[in-house]
C-alpha positions as YAML, in Angstrom:
chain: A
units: angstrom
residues:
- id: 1
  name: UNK
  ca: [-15.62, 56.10, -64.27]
- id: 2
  name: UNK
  ca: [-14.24, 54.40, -61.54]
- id: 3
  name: UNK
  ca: [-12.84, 51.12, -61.46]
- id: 4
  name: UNK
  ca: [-14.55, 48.57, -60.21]
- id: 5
  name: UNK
  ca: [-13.61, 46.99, -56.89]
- id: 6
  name: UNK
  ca: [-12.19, 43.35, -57.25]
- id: 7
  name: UNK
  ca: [-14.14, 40.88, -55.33]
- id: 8
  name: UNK
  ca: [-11.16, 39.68, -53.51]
- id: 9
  name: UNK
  ca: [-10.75, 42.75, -51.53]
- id: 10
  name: UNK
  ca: [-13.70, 42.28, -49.26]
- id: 11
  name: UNK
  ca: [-11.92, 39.69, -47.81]
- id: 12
  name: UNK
  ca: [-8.99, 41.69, -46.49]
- id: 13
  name: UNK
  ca: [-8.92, 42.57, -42.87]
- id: 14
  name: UNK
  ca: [-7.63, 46.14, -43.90]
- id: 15
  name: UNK
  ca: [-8.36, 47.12, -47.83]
- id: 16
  name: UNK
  ca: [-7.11, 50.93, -46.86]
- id: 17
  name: UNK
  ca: [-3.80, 49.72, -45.64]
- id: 18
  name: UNK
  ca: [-3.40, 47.09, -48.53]
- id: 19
  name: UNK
  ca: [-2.54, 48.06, -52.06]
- id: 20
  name: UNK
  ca: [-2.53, 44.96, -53.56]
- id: 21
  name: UNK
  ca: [-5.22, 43.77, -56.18]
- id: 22
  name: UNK
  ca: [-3.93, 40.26, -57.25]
- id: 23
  name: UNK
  ca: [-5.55, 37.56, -55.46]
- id: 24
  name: UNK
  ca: [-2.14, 35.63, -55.89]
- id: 25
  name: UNK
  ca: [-0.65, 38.34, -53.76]
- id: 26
  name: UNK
  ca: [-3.08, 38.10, -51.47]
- id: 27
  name: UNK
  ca: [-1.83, 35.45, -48.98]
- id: 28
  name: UNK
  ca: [-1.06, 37.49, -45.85]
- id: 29
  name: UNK
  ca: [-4.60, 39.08, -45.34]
- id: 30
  name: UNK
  ca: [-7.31, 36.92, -43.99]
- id: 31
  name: UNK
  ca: [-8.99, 34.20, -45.88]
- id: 32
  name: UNK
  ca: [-10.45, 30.56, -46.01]
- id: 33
  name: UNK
  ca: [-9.80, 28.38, -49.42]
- id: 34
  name: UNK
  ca: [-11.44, 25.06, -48.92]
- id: 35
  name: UNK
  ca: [-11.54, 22.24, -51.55]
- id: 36
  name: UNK
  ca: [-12.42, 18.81, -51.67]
- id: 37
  name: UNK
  ca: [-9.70, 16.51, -52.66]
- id: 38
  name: UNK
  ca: [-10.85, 12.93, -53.23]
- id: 39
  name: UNK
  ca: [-13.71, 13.03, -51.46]
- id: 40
  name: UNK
  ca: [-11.87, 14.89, -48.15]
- id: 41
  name: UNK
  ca: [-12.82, 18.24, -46.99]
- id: 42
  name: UNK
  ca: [-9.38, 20.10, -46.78]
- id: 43
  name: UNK
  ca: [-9.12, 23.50, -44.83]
- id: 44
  name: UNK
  ca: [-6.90, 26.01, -45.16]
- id: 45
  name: UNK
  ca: [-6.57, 29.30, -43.10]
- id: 46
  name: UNK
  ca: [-4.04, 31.84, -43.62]
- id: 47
  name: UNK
  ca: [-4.31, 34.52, -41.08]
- id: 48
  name: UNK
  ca: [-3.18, 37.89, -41.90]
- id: 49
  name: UNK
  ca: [-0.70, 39.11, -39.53]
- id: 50
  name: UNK
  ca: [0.34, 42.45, -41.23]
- id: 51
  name: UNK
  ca: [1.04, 43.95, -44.60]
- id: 52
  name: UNK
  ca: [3.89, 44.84, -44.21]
- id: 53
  name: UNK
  ca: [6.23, 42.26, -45.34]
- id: 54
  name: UNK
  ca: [8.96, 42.98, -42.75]
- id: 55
  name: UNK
  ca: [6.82, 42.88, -39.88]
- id: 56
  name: UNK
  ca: [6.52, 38.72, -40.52]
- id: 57
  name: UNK
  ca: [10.22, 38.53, -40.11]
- id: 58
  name: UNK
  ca: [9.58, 40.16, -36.87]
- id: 59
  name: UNK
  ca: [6.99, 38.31, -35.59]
- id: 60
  name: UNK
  ca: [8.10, 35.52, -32.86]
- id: 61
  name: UNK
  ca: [6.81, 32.09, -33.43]
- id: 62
  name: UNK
  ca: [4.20, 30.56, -31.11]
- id: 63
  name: UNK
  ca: [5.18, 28.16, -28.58]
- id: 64
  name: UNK
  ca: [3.25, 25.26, -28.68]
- id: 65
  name: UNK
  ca: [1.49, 23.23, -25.41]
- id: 66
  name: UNK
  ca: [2.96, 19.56, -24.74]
- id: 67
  name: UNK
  ca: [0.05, 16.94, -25.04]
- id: 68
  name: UNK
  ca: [2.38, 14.70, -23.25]
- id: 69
  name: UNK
  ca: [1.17, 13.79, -19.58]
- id: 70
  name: UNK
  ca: [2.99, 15.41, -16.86]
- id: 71
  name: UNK
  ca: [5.62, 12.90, -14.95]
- id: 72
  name: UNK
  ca: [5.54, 14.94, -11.89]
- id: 73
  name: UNK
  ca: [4.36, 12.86, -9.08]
- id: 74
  name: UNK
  ca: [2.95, 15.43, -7.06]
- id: 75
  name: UNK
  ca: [0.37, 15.68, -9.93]
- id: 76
  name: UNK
  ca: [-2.90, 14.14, -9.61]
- id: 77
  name: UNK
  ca: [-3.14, 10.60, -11.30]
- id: 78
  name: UNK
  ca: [-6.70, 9.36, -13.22]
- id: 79
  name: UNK
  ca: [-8.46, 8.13, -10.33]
- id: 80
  name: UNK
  ca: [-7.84, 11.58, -8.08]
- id: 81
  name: UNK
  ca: [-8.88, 13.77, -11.28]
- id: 82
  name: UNK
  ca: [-12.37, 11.78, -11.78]
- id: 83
  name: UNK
  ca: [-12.87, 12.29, -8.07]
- id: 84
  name: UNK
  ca: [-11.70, 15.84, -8.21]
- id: 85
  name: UNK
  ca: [-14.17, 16.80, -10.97]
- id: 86
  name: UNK
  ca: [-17.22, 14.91, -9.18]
- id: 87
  name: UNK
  ca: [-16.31, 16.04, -5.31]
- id: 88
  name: UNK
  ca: [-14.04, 18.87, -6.24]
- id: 89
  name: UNK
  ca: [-10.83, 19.47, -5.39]
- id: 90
  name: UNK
  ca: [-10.69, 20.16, -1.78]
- id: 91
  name: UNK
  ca: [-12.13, 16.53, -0.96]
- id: 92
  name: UNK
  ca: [-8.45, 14.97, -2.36]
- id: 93
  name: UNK
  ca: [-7.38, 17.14, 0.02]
- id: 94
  name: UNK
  ca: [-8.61, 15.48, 2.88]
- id: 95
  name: UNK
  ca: [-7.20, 12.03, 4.55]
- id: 96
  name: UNK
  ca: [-10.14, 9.78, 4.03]
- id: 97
  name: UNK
  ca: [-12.63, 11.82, 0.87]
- id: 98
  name: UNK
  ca: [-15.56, 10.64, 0.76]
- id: 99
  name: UNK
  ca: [-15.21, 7.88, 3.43]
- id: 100
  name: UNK
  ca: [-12.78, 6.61, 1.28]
- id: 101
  name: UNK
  ca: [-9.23, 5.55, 3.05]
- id: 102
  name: UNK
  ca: [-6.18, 6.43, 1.18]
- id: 103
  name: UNK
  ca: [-4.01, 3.26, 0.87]
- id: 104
  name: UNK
  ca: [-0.34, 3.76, 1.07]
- id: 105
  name: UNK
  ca: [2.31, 1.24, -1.00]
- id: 106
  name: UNK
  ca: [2.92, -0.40, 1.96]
- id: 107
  name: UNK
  ca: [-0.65, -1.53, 2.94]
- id: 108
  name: UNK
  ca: [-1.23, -2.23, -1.32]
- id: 109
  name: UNK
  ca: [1.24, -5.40, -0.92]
- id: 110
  name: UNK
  ca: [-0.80, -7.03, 2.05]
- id: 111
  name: UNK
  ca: [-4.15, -7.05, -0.02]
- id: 112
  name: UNK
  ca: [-2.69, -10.27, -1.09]
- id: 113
  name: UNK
  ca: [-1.42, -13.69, 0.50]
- id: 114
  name: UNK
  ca: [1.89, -14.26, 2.13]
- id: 115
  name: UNK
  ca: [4.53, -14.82, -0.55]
- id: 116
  name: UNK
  ca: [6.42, -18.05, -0.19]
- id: 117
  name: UNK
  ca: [8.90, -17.56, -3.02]
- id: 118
  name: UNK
  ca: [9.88, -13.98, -2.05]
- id: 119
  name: UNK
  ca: [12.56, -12.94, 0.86]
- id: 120
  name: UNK
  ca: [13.49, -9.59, 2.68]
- id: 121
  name: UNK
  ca: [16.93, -8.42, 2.31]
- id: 122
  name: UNK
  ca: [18.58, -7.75, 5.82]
- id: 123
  name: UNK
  ca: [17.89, -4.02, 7.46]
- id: 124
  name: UNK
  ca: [20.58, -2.52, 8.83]
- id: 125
  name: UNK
  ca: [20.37, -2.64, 13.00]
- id: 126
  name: UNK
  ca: [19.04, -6.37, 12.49]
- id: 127
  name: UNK
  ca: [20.02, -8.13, 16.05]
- id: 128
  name: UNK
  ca: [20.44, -11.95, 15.72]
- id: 129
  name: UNK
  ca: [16.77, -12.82, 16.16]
- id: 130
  name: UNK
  ca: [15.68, -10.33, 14.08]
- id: 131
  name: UNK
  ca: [17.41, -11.19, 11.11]
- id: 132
  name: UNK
  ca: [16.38, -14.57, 11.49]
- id: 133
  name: UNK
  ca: [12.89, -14.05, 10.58]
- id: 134
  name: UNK
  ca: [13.54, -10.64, 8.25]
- id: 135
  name: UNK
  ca: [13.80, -12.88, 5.18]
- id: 136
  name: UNK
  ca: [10.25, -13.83, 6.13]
- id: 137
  name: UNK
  ca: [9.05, -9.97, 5.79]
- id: 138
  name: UNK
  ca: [8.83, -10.04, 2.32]
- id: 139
  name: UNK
  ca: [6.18, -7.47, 0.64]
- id: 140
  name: UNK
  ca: [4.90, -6.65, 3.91]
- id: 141
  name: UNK
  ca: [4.63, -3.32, 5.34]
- id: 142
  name: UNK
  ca: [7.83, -4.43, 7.63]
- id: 143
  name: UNK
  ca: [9.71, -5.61, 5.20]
- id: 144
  name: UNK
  ca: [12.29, -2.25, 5.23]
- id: 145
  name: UNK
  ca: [11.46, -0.84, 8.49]
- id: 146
  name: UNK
  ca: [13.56, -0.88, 11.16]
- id: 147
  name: UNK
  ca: [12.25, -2.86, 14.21]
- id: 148
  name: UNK
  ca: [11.96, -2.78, 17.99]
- id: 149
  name: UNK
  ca: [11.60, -5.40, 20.80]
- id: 150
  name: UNK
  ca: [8.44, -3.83, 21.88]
- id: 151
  name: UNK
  ca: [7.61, -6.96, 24.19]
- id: 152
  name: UNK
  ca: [9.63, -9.75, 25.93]
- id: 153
  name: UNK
  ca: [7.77, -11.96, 28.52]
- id: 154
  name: UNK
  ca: [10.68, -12.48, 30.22]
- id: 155
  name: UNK
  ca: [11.10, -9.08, 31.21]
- id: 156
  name: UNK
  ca: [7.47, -7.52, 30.98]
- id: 157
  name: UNK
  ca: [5.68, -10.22, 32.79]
- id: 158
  name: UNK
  ca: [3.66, -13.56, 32.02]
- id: 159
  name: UNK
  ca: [0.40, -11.69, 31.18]
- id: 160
  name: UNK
  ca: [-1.73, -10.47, 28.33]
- id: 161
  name: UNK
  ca: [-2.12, -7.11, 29.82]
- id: 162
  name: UNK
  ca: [2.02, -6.74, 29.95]
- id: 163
  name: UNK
  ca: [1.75, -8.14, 26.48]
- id: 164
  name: UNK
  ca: [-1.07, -5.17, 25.13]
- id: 165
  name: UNK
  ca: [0.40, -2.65, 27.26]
- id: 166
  name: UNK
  ca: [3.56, -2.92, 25.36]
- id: 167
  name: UNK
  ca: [2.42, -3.63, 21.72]
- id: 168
  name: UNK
  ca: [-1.31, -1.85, 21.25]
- id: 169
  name: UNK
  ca: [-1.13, 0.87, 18.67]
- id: 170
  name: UNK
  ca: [2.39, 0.31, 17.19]
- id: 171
  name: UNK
  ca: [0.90, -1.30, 14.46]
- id: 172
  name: UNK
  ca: [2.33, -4.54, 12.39]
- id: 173
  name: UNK
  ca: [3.93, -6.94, 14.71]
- id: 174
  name: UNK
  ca: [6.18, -10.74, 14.53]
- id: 175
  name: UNK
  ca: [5.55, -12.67, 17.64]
- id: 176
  name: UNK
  ca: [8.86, -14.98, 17.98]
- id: 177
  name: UNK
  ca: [8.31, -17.94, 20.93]
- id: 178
  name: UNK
  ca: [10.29, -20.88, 21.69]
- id: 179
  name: UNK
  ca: [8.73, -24.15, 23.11]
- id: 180
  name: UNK
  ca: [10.38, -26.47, 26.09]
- id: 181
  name: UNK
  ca: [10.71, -29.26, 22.90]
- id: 182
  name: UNK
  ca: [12.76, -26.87, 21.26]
- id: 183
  name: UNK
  ca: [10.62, -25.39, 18.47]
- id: 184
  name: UNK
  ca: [11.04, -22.04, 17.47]
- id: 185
  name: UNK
  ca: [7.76, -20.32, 15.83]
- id: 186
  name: UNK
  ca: [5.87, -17.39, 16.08]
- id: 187
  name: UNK
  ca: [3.30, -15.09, 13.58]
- id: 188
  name: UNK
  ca: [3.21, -12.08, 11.54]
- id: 189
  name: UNK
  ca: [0.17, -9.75, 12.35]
- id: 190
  name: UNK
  ca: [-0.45, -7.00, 9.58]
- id: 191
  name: UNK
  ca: [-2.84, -5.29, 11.46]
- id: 192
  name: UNK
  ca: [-1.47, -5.14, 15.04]
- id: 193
  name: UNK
  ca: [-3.05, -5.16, 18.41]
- id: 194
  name: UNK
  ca: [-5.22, -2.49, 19.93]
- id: 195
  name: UNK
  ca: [-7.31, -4.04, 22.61]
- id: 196
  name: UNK
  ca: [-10.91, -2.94, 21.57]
- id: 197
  name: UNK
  ca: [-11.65, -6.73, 21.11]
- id: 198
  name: UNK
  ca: [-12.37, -6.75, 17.34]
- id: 199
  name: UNK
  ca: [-10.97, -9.36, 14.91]
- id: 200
  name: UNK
  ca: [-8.11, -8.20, 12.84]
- id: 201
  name: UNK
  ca: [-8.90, -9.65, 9.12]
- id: 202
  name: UNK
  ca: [-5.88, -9.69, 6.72]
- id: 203
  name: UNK
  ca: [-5.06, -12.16, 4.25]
- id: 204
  name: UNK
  ca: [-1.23, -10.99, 4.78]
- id: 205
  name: UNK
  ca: [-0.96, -12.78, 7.69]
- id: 206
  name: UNK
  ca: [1.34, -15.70, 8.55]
- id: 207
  name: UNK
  ca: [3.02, -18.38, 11.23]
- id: 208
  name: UNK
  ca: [5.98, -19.36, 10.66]
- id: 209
  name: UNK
  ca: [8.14, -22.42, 12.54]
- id: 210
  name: UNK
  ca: [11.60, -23.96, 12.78]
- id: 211
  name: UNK
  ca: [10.30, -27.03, 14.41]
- id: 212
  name: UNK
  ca: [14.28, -28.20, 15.05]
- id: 213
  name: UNK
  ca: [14.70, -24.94, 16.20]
- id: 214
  name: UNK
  ca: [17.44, -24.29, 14.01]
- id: 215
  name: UNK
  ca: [17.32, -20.94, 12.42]
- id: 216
  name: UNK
  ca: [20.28, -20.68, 10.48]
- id: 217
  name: UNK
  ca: [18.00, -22.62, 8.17]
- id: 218
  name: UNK
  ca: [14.66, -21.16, 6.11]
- id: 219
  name: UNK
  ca: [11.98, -21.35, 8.20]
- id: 220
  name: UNK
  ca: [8.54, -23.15, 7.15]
- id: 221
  name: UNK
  ca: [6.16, -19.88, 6.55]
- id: 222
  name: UNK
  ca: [2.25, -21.01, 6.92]
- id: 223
  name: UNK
  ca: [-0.25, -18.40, 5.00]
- id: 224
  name: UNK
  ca: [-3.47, -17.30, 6.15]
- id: 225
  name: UNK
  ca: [-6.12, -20.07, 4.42]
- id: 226
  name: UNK
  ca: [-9.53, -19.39, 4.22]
- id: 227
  name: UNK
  ca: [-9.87, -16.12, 3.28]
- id: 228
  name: UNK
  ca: [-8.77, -12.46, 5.61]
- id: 229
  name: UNK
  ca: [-11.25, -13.40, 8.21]
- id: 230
  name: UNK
  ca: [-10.01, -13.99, 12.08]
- id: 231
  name: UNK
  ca: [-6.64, -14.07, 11.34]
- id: 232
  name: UNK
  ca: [-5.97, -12.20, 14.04]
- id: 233
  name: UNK
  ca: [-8.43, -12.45, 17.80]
- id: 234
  name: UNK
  ca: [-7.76, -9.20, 19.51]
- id: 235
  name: UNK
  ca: [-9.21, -10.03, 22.80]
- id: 236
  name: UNK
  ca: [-7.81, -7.38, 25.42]
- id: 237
  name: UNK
  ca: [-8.38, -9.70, 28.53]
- id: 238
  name: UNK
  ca: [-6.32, -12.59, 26.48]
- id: 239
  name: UNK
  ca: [-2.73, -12.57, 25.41]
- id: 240
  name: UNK
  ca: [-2.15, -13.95, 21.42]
- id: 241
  name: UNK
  ca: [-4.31, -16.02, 19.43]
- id: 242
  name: UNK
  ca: [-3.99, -15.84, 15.07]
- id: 243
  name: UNK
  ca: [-7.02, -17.32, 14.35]
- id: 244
  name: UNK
  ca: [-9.30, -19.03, 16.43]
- id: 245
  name: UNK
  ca: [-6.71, -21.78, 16.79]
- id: 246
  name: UNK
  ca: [-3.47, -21.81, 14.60]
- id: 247
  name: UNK
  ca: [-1.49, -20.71, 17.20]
- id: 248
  name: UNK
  ca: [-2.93, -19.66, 21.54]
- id: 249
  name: UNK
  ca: [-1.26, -18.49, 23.60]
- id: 250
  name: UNK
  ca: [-3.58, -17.13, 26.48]
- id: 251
  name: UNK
  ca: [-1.11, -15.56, 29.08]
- id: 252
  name: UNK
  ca: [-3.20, -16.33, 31.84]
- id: 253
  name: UNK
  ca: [-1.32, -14.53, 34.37]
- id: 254
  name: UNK
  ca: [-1.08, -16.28, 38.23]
- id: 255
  name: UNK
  ca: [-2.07, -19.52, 36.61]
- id: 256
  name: UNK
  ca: [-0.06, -22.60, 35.98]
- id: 257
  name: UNK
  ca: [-0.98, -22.17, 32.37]
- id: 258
  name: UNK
  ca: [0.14, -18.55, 32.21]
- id: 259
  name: UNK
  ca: [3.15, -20.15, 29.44]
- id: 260
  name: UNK
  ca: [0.79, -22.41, 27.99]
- id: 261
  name: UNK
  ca: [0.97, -22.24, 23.75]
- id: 262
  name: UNK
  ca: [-1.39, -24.49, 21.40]
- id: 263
  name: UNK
  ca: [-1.39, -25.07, 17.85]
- id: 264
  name: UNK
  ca: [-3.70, -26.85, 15.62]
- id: 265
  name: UNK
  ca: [-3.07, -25.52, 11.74]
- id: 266
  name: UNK
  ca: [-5.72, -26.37, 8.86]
- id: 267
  name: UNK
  ca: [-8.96, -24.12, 9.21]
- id: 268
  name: UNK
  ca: [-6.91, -20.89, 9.25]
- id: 269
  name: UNK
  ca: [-3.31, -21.60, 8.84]
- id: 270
  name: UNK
  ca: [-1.99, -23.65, 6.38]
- id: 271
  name: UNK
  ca: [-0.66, -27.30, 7.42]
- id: 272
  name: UNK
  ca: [2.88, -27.81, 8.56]
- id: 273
  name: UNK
  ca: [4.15, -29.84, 5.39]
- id: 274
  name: UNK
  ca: [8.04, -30.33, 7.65]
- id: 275
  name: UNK
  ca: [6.32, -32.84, 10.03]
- id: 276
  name: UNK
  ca: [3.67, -34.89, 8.07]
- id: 277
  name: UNK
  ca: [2.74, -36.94, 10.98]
- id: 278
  name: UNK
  ca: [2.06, -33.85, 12.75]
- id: 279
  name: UNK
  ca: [1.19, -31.53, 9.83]
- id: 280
  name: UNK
  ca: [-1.70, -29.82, 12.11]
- id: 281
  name: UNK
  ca: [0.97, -28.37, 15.12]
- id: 282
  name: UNK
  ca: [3.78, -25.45, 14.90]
- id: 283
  name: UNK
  ca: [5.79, -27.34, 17.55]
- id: 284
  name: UNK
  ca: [8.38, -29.74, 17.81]
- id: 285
  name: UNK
  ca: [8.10, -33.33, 18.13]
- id: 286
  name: UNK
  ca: [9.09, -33.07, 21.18]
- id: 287
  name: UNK
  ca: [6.62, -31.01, 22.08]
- id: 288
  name: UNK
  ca: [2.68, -32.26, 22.90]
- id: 289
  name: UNK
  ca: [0.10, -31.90, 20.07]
- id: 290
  name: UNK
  ca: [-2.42, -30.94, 22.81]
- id: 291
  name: UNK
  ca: [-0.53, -27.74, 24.05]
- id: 292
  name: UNK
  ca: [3.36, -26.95, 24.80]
- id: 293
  name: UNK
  ca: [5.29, -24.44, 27.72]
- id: 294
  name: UNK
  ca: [7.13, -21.83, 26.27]
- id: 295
  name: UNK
  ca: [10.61, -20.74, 27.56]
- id: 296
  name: UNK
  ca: [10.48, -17.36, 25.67]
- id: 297
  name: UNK
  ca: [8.26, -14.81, 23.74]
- id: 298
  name: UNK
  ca: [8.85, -11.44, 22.08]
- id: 299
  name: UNK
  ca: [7.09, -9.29, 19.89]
- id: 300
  name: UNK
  ca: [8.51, -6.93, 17.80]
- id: 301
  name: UNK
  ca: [7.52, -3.60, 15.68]
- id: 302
  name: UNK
  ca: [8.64, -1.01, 13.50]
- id: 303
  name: UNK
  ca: [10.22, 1.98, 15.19]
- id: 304
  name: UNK
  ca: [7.77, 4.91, 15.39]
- id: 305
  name: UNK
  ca: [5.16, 6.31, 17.25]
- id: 306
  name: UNK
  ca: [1.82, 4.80, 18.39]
- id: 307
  name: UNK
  ca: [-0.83, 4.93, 16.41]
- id: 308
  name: UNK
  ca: [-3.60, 7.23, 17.89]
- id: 309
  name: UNK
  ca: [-7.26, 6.51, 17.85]
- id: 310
  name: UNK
  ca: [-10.51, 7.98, 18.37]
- id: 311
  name: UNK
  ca: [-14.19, 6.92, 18.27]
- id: 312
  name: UNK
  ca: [-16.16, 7.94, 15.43]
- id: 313
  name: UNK
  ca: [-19.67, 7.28, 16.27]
- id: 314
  name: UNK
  ca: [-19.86, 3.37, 17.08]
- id: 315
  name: UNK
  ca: [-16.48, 2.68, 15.32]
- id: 316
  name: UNK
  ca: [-12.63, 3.30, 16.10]
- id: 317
  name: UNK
  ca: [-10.91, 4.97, 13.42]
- id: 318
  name: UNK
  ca: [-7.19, 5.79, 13.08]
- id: 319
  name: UNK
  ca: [-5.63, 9.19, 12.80]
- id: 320
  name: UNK
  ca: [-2.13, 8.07, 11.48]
...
């Protein structure tokens, strides 16, 4: 009579192939032993890979996936896989998905105030003037980039239409001036000009002054107060204004006024804490508190191209 079948055999993958009828021996066919240990539900598989003993040494190991998050840049971070899986992956190909603007490192650092305990290091092609107000540049969009005279009234012409014909579209900007009392000041615009008579809002924004007009020395940088509104008036039939009066400068051209600058610092700008008695002004003390004369103005900008617009519907949006 034949022998009976032991009950372990069902659970090889191939009983014809395998002679063996000890369960002990049993450990390269397929099979699940599960216990509880101290109150844990342990689980232990053993797949069966042949029966042949000799094929195991033969068999290459697996190679195991990393867990550990990719450090390859060009791989999308948290943010652009959320919006991946909800938009899909073509919208993070576009420039603005979803409406949304993609914000470069450069334009992250002016979503706050002006620092006043951080200074540029010089740039390399720095003229005189410019390096006098680099240190100034700190975590701004400017702060590296190699600059231009993109405007000098001297040369250009009295007028706000030399003035936006020459600096529109380039982007950030410094205006430099000096007064007839001998000030030297000026303003940082993050935004830049482009003449479609809109407000430029930024809370990066800053004046600056050397009322002595000596700048070998740190100058006396004035942040934006108030919040990002009107720091900036981009009115193309007027020259510069940073808010709606921290520092004018019309450019009234063919009118005795056409070098006229005012100042009056508080609502905007910060107060001028060099000259307490005149706290509210960028000028000298030489100069009027009412208004002042110029005897020079330049703007400057980052070398580059010009920034190239377009109307979408009822607003101007930017290509670059």
């Amino acid at each position: 009579m034949p022998s009976e079948r032991p009950a372990h055999r069902s659970l090889c993958c191939s009983p014809t192939r395998c002679n063996m009828t000890s369960v002990h021996r049993h450990w390269n066919c397929r099979s699940v032993l599960s216990r509880h240990v101290r109150g844990s539900l342990w689980m232990t598989t053993f797949r069966r890979v042949a029966c042949n003993p000799s094929q195991l040494r033969s068999r290459k190991p697996r190679k195991l996936k990393s867990v550990c998050a990719s450090t390859d840049k060009d791989q999308p971070d948290l943010i652009e896989r959320i919006f991946g899986r909800l938009f899909g992956v073509k919208a993070l190909q576009e420039r603005s998905p979803g409406g949304l603007k993609r914000m470069s490192e450069e334009a992250l650092l002016e979503q706050y105030p002006a620092t006043l305990t951080e200074f540029a290091e010089p740039v390399n092609g720095d003229d005189q003037i410019m390096a006098s107000f680099r240190p100034l540049l700190a975590q701004t969009r400017l702060q590296k980039a190699p600059l231009r005279l993109a405007y000098s009234a001297e040369e250009h012409g009295w007028s706000s239409s030399a003035f936006h014909d020459h600096v529109n579209t380039y982007g950030a900007a410094v205006i430099i001036a000096q007064t007839a009392g001998g000030a030297v000041c000026g303003g940082y615009n993050p935004r830049g000009w482009i003449g479609l008579g809109e407000d430029r809002n930024s809370l990066a924004a800053f004046l600056f002054t050397w009322p002595d007009g000596n700048t070998s020395r740190p100058a006396v940088k004035l942040p934006k107060v108030g919040g990002a509104g009107l720091a900036v008036m981009d009115d193309p039939t007027r020259g510069i204004q940073f808010g709606a009066e921290g520092l004018s400068i019309p450019l009234t051209a063919g009118s005795s006024n056409a070098r006229t600058a005012k100042s009056r610092l508080g609502t905007f700008y910060a107060k001028n804490p060099a000259l307490p008695e005149r706290g509210r002004s960028l000028f000298s003390a030489n100069d009027s508190l009412k208004c002042t004369e110029l005897v020079s103005l330049k703007a400057y900008v980052a070398l580059g191209e010009a920034e190239q617009w377009h109307l979408d519907g009822i607003v101007w949006q930017s290509q670059n």
